[in-house]
C-alpha positions in Angstrom: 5.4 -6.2 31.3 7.5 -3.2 31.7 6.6 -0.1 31.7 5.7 2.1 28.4 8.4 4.2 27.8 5.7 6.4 25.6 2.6 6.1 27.0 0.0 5.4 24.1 -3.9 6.2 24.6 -6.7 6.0 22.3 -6.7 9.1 19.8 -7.6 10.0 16.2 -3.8 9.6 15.0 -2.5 11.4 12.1 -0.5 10.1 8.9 2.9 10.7 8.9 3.8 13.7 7.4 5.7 13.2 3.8 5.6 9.8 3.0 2.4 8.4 4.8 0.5 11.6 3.2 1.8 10.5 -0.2 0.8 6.9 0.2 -2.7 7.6 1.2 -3.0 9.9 -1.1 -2.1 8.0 -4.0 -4.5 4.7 -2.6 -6.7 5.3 -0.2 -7.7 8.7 0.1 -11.2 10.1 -1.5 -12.1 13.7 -2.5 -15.5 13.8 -0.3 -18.4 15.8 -1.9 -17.2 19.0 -0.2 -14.4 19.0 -2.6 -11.8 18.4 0.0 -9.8 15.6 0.6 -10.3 12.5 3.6 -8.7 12.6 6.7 -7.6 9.3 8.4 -10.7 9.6 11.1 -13.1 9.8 7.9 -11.2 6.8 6.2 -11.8 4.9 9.5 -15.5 6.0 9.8 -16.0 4.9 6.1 -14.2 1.3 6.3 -15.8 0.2 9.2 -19.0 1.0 8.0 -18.7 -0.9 5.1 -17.1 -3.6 7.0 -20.0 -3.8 9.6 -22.3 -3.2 7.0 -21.9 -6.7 5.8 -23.9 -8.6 8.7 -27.5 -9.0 7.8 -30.4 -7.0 8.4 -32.8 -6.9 10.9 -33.3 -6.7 14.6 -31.8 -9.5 15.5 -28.5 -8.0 14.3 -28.4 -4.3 14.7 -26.9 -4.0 18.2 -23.8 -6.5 16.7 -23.5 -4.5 14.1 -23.3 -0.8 16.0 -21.3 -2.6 18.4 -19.1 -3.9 15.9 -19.0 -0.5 13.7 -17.8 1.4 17.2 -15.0 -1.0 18.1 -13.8 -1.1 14.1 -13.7 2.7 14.0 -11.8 3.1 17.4 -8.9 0.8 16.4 -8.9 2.1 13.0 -9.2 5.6 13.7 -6.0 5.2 16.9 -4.3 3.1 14.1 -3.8 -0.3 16.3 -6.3 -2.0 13.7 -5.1 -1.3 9.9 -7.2 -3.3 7.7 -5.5 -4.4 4.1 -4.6 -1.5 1.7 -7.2 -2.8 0.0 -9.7 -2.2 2.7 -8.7 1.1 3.2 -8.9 1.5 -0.4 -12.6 0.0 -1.5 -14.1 0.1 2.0 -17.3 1.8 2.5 -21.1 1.5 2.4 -21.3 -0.7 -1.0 -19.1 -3.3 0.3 -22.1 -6.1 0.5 -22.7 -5.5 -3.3 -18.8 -5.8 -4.1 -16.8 -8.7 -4.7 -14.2 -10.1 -2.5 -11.9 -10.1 -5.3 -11.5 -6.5 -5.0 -10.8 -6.6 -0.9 -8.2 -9.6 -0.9 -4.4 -9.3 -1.0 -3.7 -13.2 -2.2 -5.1 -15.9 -4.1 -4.3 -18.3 -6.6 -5.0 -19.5 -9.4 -5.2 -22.3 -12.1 -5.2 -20.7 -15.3 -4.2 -17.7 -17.6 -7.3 -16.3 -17.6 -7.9 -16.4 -13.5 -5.1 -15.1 -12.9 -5.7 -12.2 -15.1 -8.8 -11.4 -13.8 -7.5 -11.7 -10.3 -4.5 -9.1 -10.9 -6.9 -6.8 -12.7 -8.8 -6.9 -9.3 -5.7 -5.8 -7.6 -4.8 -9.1 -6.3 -1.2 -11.0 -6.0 -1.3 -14.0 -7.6 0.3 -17.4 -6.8 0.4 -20.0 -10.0 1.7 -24.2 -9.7 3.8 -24.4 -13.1 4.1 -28.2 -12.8 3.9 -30.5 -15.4 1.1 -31.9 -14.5 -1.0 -29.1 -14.1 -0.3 -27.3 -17.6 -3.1 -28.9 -19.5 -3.5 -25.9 -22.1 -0.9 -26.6 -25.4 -1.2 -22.8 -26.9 0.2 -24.9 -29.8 -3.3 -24.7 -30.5 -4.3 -21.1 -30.1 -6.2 -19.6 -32.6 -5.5 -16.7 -34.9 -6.0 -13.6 -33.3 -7.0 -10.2 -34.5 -7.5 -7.7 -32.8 -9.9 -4.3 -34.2 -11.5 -1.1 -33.2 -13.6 1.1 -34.1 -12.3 4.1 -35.9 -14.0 6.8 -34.0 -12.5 5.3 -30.3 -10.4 8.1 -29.6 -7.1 6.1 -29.0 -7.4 4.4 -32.9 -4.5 4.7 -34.3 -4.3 4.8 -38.6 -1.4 2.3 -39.5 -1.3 0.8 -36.0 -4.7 -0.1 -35.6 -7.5 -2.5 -37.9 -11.0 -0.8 -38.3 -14.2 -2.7 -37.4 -15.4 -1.7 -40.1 -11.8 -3.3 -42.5 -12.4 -6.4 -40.4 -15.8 -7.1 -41.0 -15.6 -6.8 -45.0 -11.8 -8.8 -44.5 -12.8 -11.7 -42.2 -16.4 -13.2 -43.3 -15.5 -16.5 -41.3 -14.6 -15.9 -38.0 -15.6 -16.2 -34.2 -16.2 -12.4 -33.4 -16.3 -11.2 -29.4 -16.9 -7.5 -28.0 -15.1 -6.9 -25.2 -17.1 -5.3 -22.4 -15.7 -2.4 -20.6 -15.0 -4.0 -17.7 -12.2 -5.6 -15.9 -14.8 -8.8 -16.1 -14.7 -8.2 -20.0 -11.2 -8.2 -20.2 -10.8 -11.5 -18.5 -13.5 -13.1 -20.9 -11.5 -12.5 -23.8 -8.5 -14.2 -22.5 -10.9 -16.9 -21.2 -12.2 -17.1 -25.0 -8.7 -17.3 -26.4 -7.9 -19.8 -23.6 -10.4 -22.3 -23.5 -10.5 -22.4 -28.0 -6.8 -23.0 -27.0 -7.8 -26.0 -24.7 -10.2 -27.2 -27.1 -7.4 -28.0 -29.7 -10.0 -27.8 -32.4 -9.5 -23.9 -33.6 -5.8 -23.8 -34.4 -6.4 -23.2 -37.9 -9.3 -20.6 -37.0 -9.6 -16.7 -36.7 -11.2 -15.0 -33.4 -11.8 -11.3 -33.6 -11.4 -9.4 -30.6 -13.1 -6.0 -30.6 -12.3 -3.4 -28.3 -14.3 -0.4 -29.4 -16.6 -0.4 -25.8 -13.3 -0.4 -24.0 -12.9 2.9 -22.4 -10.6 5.7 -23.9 -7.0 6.6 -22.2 -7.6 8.8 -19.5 -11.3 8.3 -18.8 -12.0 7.6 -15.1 -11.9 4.6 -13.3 -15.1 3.5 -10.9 -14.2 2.2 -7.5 -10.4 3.4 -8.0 -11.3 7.2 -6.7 -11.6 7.7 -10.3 -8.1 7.2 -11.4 -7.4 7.3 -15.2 -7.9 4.6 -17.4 -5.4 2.7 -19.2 -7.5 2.4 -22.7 -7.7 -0.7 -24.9 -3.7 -0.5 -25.9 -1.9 -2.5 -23.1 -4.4 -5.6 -23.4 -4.0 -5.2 -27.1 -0.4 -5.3 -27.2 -0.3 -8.4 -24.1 -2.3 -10.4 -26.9 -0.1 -10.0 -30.1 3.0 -10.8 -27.2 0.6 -13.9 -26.2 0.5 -14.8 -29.8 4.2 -14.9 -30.4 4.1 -18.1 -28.0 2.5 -20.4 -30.8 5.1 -22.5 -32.7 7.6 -21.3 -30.4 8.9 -24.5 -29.4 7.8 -24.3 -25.7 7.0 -27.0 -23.4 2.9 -25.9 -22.3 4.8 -24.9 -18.7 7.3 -22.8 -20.3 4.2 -21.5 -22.5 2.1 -20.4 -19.7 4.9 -19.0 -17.9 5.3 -16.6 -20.9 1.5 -16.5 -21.7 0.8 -14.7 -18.1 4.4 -12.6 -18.1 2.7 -10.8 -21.0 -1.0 -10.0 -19.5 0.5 -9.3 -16.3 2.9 -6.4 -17.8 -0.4 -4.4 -19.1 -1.9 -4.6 -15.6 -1.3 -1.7 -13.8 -4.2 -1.3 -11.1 -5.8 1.9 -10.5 -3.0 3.9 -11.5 -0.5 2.9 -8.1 0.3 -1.2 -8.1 1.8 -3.2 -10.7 0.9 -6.8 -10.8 2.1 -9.0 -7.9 3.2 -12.6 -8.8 4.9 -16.0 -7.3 5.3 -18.5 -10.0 6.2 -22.4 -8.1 7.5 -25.7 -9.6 8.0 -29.0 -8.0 11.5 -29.9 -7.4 10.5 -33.7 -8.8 9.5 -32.2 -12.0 11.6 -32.8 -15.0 12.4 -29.6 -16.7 13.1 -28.1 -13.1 16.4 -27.1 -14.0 15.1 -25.4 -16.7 13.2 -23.6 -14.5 15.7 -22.5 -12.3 17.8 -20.6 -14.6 14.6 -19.2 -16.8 15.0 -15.3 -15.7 18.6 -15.0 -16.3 18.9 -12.3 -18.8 16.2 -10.4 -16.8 13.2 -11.8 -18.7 9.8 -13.2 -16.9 10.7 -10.6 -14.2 7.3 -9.9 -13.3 6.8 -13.2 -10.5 9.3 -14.3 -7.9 10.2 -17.7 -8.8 10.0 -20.7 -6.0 11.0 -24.6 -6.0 8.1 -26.2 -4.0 10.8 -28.7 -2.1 9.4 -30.9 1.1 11.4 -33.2 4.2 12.2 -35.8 1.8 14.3 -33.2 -0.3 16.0 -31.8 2.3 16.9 -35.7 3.7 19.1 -35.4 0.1 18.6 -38.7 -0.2 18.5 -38.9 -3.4 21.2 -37.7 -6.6 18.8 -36.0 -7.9 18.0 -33.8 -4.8 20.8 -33.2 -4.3 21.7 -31.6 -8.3 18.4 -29.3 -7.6 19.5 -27.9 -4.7 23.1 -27.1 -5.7 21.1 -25.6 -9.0 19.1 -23.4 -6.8 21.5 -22.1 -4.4 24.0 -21.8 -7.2 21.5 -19.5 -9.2 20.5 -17.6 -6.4 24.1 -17.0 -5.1 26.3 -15.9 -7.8 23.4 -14.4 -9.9 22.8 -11.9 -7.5 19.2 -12.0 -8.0 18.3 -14.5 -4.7 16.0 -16.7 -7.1 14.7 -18.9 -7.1 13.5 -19.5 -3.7 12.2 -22.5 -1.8 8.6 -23.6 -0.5 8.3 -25.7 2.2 5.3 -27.8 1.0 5.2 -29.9 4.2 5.4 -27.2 6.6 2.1 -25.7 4.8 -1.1 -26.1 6.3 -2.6 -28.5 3.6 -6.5 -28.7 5.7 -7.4 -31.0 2.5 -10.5 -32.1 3.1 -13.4 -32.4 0.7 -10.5 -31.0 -2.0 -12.5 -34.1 -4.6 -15.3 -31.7 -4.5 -13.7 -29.7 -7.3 -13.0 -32.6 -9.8 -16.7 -31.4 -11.3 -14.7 -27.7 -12.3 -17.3 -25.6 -10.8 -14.9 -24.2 -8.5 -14.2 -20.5 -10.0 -17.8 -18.6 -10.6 -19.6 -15.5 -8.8 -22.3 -13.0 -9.5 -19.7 -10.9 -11.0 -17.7 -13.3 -13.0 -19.0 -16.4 -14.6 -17.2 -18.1 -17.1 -18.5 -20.1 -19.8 -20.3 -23.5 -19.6 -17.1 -24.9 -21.7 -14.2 -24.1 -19.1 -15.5 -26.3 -16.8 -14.1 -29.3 -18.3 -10.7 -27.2 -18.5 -10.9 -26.4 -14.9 -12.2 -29.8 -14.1 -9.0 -31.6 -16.2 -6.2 -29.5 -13.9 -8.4 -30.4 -11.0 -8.0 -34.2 -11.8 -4.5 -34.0 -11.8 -4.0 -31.0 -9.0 -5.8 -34.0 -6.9 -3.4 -36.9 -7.8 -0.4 -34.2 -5.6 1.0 -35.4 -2.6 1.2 -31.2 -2.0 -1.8 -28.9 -3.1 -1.2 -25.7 -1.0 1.0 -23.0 -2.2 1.7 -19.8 -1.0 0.8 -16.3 -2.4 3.3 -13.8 -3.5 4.9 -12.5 -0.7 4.9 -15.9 1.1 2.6 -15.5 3.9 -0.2 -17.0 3.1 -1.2 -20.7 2.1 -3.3 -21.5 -0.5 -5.5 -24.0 -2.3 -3.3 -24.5 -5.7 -6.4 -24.7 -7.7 -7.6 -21.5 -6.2 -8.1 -19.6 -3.1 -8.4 -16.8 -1.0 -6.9 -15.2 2.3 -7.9 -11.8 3.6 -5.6 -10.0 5.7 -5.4 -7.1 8.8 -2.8 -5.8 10.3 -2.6 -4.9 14.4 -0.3 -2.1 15.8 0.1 -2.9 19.5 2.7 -0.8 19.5 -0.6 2.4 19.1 -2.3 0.5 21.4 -2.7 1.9 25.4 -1.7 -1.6 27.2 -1.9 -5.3 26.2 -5.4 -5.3 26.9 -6.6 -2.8 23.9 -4.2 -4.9 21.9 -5.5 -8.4 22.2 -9.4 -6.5 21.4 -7.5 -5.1 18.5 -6.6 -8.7 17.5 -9.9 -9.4 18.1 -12.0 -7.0 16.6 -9.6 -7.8 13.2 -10.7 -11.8 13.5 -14.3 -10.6 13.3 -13.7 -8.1 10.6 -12.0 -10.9 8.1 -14.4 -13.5 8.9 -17.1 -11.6 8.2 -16.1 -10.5 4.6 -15.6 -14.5 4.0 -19.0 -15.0 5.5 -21.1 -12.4 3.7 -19.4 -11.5 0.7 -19.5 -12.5 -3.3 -16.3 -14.8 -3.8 -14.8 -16.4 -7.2 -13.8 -18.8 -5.1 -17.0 -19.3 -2.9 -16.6 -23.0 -2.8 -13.3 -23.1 -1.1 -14.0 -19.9 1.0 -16.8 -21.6 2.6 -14.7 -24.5 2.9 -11.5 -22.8 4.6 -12.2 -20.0 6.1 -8.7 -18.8 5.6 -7.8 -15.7 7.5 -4.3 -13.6 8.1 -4.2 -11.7 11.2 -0.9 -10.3 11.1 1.0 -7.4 12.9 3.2 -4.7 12.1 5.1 -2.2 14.2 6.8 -4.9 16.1 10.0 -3.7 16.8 8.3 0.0 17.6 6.3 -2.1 20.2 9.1 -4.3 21.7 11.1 -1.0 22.9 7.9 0.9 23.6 6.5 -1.9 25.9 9.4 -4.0 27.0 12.9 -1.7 26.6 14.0 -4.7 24.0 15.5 -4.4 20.7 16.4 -6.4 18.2 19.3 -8.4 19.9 17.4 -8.6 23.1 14.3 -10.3 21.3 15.9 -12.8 19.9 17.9 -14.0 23.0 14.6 -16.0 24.0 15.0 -16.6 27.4 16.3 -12.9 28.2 12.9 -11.6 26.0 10.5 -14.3 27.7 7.8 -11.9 28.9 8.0 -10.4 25.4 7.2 -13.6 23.6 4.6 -15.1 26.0 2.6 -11.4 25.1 3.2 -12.5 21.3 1.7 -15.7 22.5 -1.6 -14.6 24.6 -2.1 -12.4 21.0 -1.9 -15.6 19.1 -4.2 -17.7 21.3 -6.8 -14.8 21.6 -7.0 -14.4 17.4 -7.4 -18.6 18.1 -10.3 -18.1 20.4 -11.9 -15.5 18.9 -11.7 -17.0 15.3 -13.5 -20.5 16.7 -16.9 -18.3 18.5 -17.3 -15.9 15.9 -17.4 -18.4 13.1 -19.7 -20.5 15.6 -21.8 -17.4 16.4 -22.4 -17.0 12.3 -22.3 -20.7 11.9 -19.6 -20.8 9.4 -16.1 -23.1 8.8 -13.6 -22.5 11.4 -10.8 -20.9 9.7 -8.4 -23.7 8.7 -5.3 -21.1 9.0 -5.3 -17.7 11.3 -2.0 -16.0 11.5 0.4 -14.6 9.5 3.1 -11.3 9.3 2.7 -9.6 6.0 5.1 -7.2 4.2 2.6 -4.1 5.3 5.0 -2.2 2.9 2.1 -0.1 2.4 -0.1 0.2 5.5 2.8 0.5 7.6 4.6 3.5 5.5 0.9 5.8 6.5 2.5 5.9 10.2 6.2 5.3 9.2 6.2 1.9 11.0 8.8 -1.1 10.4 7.2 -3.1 8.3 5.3 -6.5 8.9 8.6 -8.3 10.5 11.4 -6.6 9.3 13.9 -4.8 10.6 13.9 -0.7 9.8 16.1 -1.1 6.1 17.8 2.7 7.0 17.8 5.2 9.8 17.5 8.0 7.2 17.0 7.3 3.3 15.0 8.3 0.4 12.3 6.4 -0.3 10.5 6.5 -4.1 7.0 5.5 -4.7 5.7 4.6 -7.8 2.8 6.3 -9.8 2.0 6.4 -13.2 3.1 9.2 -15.5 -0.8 11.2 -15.3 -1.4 10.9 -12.0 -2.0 14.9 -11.5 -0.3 14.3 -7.8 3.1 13.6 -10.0 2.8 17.4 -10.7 2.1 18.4 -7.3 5.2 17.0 -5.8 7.4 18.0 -8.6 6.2 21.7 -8.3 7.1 21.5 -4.6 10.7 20.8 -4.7 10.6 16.3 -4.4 12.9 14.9 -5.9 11.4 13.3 -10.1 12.5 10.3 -11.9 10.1 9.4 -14.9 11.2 5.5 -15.9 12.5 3.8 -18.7 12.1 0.2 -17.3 8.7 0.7 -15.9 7.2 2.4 -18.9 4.7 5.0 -17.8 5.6 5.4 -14.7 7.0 8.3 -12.5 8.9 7.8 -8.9 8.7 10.1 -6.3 11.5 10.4 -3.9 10.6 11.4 -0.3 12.8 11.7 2.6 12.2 9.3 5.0 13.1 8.8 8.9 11.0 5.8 10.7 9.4 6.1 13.7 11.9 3.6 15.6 15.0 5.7 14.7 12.9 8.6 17.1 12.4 6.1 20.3 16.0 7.3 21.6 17.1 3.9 21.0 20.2 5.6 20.2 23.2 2.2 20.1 21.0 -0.4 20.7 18.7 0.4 17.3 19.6 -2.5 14.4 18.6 -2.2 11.1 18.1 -4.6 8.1 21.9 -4.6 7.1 23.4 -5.1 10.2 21.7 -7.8 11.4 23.9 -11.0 10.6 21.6 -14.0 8.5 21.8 -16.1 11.5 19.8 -13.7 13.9 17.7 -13.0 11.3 16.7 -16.4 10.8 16.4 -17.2 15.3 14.4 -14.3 15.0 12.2 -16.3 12.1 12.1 -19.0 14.2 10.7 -17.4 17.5 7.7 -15.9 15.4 7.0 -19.1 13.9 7.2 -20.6 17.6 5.5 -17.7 19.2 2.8 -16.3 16.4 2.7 -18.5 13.5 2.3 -22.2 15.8 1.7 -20.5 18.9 2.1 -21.9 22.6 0.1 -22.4 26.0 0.8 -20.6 29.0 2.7 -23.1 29.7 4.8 -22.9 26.6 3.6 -26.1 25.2 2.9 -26.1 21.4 -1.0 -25.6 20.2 -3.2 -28.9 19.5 -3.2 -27.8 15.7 -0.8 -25.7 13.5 -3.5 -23.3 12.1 -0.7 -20.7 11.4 0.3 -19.2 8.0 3.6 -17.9 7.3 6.0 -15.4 7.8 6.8 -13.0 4.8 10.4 -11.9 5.1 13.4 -11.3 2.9 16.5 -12.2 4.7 19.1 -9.7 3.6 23.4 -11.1 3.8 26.2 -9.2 2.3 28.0 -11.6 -0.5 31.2 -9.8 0.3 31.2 -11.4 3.5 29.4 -14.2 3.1 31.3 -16.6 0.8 29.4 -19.1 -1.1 30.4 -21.8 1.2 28.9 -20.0 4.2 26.0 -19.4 2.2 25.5 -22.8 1.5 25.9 -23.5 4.8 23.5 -21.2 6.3 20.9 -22.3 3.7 21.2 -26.2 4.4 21.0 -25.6 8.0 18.3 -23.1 8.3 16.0 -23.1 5.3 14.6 -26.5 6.9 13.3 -25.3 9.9 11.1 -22.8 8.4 8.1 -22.0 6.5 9.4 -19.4 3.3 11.9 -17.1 3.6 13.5 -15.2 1.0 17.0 -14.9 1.0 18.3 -12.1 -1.4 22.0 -10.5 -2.0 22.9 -6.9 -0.9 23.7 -5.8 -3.9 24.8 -2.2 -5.1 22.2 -0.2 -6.4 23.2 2.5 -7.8 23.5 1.0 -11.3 19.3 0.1 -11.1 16.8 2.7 -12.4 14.2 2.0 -9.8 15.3 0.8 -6.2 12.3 1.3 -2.9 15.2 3.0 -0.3 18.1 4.9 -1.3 20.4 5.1 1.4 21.8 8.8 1.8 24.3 10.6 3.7 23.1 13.3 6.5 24.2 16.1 3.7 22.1 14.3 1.0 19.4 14.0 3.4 19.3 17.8 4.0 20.3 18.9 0.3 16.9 16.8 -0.2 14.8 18.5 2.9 16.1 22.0 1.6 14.8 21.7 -2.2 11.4 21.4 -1.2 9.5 24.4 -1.0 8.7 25.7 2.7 5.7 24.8 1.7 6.0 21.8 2.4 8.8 21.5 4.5 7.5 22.5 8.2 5.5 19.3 8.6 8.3 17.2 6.9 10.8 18.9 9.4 8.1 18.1 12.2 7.6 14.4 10.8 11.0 13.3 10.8 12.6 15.1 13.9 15.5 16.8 12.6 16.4 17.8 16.5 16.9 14.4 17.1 18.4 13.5 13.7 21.4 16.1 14.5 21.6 14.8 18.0 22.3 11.7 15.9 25.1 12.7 13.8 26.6 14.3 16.8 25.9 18.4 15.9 23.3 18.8 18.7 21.7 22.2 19.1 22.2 23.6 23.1 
């Protein structure tokens, strides 16, 4: 290994300044009882606490678990261990009593109502629309009606029915009060779902009351107290919901619509709008239909995916061939790079026992039961999810597989580039293999049955590129000439292998499933922005830019920033919410990288895609020492969009690249650069230098001393060539 350029040691490391501050502040940071706000160290203190907290009591296991607090808190507090967001987030003494839901990033799911409840928790959600699998016809839904009380504070006169109207209007009808809970919310779409199922109730009317939900504005526990979104969104998802009935759709097309509408009234704990994938076998008939089903921008809220395997891409047949013109056709001059592929057979499918879940019993916890009656709803899509060839999909950014039916994967994050040598790295990868396996182990799961089955784990990293100067002088061109980068790669490898080891004796030690997957590279568009890292495996999108972060319109920190000078836009598109624009310089563009630094767009689609293929190779398969490939693929995937200029590329080229590539690897998104300037909302706004500074010198001073600090502006003027003597 070469030398560190920048020396790293262990330290209490600080959030970036700007940007990182905003991002903690808006999700992870808590207002402790001294009135004043966490630092990093006390987030780092609190996680692994609650992380530790979850082996059992007793003798027998208190020097593990001190042992296994210390370590946590070290890598957390240096930043070379950042657990999920939602970690960061919900982590803390009352984690044994939570449920998992709540602390995982992907899942799946098998029906409307899951999948609600699973978003609701904060969780991105990956639905199977085949066929097959849609055995709700919401032909069949009942009427719905939905009431409250007339002293709830957000009743409405003219927009709203009474209770009390209802009662004296309705004397025949199946009445439910919806708790105030994200559980209760889930039951009544379960109620509406299931009568739906039951094809008996078309004719019928079901009152929904909403009088216990909470009013607008009234504190949310276990989101730092965030403000509640009141009984409206849910109300107005289910009159959209109802409009599917008689609409002519097929029951795919139906559910497709069904859970577009409850996921545009999910906005969790005031900072994350629902995260969706929505997948459809290329052998299914109406996948053509698919396809082309969001042009006109409808349905945006899931990335669409054909679930293709080897005997598609063979083209053997007409019919392959018509769906994968269809698809690269759609995603080409539609600008929109949808849908995307699946590689079904390059999942790890680890499908043993899967006839276990043909009784339905697959989706209950101590938190969330669901009636007696969906069983034999849940049971009917297991009989046919069973029948597949294919049962894993991935979640919504792609890096993780999945049980179709339902599943779980909880994820961490390692920074070796934070870490002091190799050696604190790989116990960083392994202290973050304990961590996940034991909230798998110990914790309250929907999905128990197939938790305890799997094991699933993502143990990702972030930071790479950051590390791969720091460590090795490489950049981007260097790392993906293998045999140049060798020494490079066999580190990614001994990573890989020690997650491996460590993931077989710790789930021995607590006498648990091996986990059947153990590696991925998530987007870690949030975790990563705290330290103003490159995120997951991508390559830094700007050297300088703007970047906006969402929050909703009452979030009092919208207030804040505009009173010091950021940059405002409140939008129209994403109603009630309010961007924030901060400046933005990543820590890569400060490493004096200076010619040999690459970012996003000026990487062509071809090294993007080697460079795939070497993590696949490297982190996601792994080798030996001696470069040989692992007994067993127990890797997940890589999440990545792969960004080419259609300018430049024609379509030809592009369907080239995508024939010739696409094959070899797991997922990979493959989007357009497109101009943004005509879109409300984009992440990064590229700027000039004088934008940059006409940005810098509206915010109040303030404020503007630790953004200066953050983001180097010494070495930003070096850059554009007006270096101060």
């Amino acid at each position: 290994m070469s030398a560190y350029r920048q020396k790293m040691k262990f330290e209490d490391r600080q959030l970036a300044k700007g940007l990182g501050e905003a991002v903690a502040k808006r999700t992870i940071l808590r207002t402790k009882a001294n009135g004043e706000l966490e630092s990093w160290q006390d987030v780092a203190k609190r996680v692994a606490e609650g992380n530790s907290s979850l082996l059992p009591q007793g003798k027998k296991w208190e020097e593990h678990r001190k042992k296994e607090n210390r370590l946590l808190r070290k890598h957390l507090s240096n930043a070379s261990l950042l657990l999920s967001g939602r970690h960061l987030q919900h982590g803390d003494a009352s984690q044994p009593e939570r449920n998992m839901e709540v602390f995982t990033n992907c899942s799946t799911a098998s029906s409307s109502f899951l999948l609600f409840y699973l978003l609701l928790n904060g969780s991105g959600v990956g639905r199977a629309y085949d066929d097959a699998l849609m055995v709700v016809d919401w032909d069949y839904m009942p009427l719905v009606r939905c009431v409250l009380d007339e002293q709830h504070p957000d009743f409405a006169w003219g927009e709203d029915e009474s209770v009390k109207e209802a009662r004296h209007k309705y004397r025949k009808a199946h009445w439910f009060e919806i708790p105030d809970t994200r559980e209760g919310w889930a039951q009544a779409v379960e109620k509406i779902e299931v009568m739906t199922f039951e094809r008996k109730y078309k004719d019928d009317l079901l009152i929904l009351d909403f009088s216990k939900v909470r009013a607008k504005g009234s504190p949310i526990h276990g989101m730092q107290g965030r403000p509640a979104s009141g009984p409206r969104p849910l109300i107005k998802a289910i009159q959209h919901v109802a409009t599917v009935k008689g609409a002519g759709l097929k029951p795919w097309k139906q559910s497709m619509y069904v859970d577009h509408y409850l996921s545009e009234c999910v906005l969790v704990g005031g900072a994350r709008r629902a995260a969706r994938i929505a997948v459809k076998t290329w052998t299914d008939p109406d996948i053509f239909e698919f396809i082309s089903i969001k042009k006109g921008g409808f349905l945006w809220s899931a990335n669409n995916s054909v679930a293709v395997d080897d005997k598609f891409w063979k083209q053997s047949s007409k019919h392959a061939q018509k769906v994968l013109d269809a698809v690269m056709r759609s995603s080409y001059f539609d600008r929109t790079g949808e849908p995307g592929f699946v590689n079904q057979h390059k999942l790890v499918q680890n499908d043993d026992g899967f006839d276990g879940y043909l009784d339905g019993n697959y989706a209950s916890s101590k938190k969330f039961r669901p009636m007696k009656r969906t069983t034999k709803m849940l049971a009917e899509v297991a009989k046919y999810a069973s029948a597949k060839y294919y049962t894993q999909i991935p979640n919504p950014c792609g890096e993780i597989t999945l049980n179709m039916l339902g599943g779980y994967c909880v994820i961490a994050d390692v920074v070796p580039y934070f870490a002091p040598d190799a050696d604190s790295a790989e116990e960083a990868f392994r202290v973050a293999t304990r961590a996940l396996i034991r909230v798998n182990t110990f914790m309250d799961s929907l999905y128990s049955r197939e938790v305890k089955r799997t094991n699933r784990i993502g143990v990702g990293m972030t930071g790479i590129h950051e590390y791969a100067w720091n460590a090795f002088s490489y950049s981007f061109h260097d790392l993906i000439d293998e045999k140049k980068s060798l020494d490079f790669w066999q580190t990614i490898a001994r990573f890989k292998r020690a997650v491996e080891d460590e993931a077989e004796k710790y789930s021995k030690f607590l006498g648990v499933a091996v986990p059947h997957t153990n590696t991925t590279i998530k987007p870690a568009g949030t975790t990563s922005k705290l330290f103003a890292l490159s995120e997951g495996a991508h390559l830094p999108a700007m050297r300088e830019y703007i970047r906006w972060v969402q929050f909703r319109d009452d979030d009092p920190l919208v207030k804040k920033y505009k009173k010091l000078g950021y940059p405002i836009k409140e939008l129209k598109s994403y109603q009630g919410t309010t961007a924030v624009g901060f400046p933005t310089q990543p820590e890569i563009c400060r490493l004096g990288m200076n010619g040999k630094l690459v970012t996003a767009s000026e990487a062509t689609p071809e090294e993007q895609y080697q460079w795939l293929m070497l993590l696949e190779k490297y982190w996601i398969r792994g080798v030996d020492e001696n470069g040989k490939p692992l007994p067993e693929d127990k890797g997940n995937q890589i999440s990545y969009t792969l960004k080419y200029d259609p300018e430049k590329v024609s379509y030809r080229k592009f369907s080239s690249m995508i024939r010739k590539y696409q094959p070899q690897i797991k997922t990979c998104s493959v989007m357009p650069k497109i101009d943004v300037t005509a879109y409300e909302y984009q992440p990064e706004e590229a700027v000039t230098i004088s934008q940059f500074m006409k940005v810098i010198n509206e915010i109040s001073e303030e404020d503007q001393n630790t953004l200066l600090e953050d983001i180097n502006m010494e070495h930003l003027r070096c850059e554009s060539g007006a270096c101060p003597i």
